[in-house]
N, C-alpha and C positions, 0 to 999 in steps of 0.2 A: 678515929682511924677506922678506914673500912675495910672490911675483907670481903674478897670477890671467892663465892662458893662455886660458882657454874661448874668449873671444870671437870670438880666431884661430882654433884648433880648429873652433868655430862656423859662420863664416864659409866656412872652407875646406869645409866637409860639408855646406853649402848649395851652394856652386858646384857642388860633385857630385852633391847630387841633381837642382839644375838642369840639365848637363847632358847627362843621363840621363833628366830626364824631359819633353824638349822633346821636339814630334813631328819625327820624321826623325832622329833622331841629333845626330852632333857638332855640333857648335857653330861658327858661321861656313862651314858646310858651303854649297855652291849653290844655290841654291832654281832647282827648273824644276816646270814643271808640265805631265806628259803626258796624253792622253787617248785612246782609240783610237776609230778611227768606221769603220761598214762594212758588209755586205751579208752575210745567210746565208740560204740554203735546205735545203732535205732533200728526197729522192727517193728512196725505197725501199732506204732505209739506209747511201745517198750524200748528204754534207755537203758542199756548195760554197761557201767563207768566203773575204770580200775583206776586207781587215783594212786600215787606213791608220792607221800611229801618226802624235801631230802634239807637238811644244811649243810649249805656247802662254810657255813664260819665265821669268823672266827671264833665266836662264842654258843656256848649251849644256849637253847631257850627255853624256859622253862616250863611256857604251854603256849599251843599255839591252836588254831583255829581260820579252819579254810572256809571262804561261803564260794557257793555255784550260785548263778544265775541263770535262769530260764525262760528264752525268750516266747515259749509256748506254756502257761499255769501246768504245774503239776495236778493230776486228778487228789480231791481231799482227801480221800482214806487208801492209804495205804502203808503199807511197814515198813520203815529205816530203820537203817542195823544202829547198835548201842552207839553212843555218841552223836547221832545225825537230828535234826529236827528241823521244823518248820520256821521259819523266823519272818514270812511274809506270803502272797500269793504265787510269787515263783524265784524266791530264795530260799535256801536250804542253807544251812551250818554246820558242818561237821568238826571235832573236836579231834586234833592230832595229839594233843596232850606236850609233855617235854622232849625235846629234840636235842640230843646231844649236838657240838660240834662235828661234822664231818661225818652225820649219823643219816642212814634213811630211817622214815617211821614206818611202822605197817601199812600194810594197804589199805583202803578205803576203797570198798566193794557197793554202787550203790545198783539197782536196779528201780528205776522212776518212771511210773504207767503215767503220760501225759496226756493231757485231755484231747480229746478225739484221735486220729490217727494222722497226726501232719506229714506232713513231703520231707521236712527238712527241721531242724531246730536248733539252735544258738547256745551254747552253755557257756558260759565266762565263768573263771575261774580264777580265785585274787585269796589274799591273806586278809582275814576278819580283824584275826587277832593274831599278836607273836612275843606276847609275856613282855610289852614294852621294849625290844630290842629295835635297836636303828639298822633299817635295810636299805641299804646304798644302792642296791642293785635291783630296785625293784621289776626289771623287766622282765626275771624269767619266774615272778611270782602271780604272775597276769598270764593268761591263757585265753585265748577267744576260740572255740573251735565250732566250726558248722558242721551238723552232721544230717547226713540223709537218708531216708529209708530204705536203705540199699540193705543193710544189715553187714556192710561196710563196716571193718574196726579204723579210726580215723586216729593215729597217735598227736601226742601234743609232749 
């Protein structure tokens, strides 16, 4: 007598493609949804950035971590406030820590001397990290803002 296994085998390699192929990872994981909001200018190759991350929820997070992009290199030496570092020649990481539901975090105050004195410069701005929570909504954790040497504050 023979017995046919496929259906098991089947099933079970469904659940795995499912979930692998849900956005955010595991399964049963906690759904938050970050976004960041805030203020930048530029002045003669000085970048003044007020950054305010917020969850809008459902769930807290328990850390979280915003990077900037820079489409002009930051010059090598100079000081980020506690939390912030280098993580490439024009990415930066700043560390938002745990975010309740429905909580803003502190601000994030960076001031960044970019190298020469550009016209104009690109900073993106995305979630690095967010303590493994699934964000459904990822569009308003994505920020592209252009700014110009105007000394202009440009919100996002």
């Amino acid at each position: 007598m023979r017995r046919m296994r496929v259906p098991v085998v089947g099933a079970a390699a469904v659940g795995v493609v499912l979930a692998v192929a849900l956005p955010g990872g595991a399964v049963g994981a906690p759904e938050a949804d970050l976004a960041y909001h805030g203020v930048v200018s530029m002045v003669g190759g000085r970048v003044d950035l007020r950054l305010t991350p917020r969850n809008h929820g459902p769930s807290a997070v328990p850390d979280a971590t915003v990077r900037l992009r820079w489409s002009v290199a930051p010059v090598n030496r100079q000081s980020l406030p506690a939390g912030c570092v280098r993580s490439g020649a024009r990415v930066m990481l700043c560390r938002v820590g745990a975010l309740a539901a429905k909580a803003v975090a502190r601000q994030i105050r960076l001031r960044v001397r970019l190298r020469g004195a550009p016209a104009e410069v690109r900073v993106e701005i995305d979630t690095a990290w967010n303590g493994g929570a699934v964000d459904r909504h990822r569009h308003n954790d994505r920020e592209r803002v252009l700014v110009l040497a105007t000394g202009d504050e440009y919100s996002f």
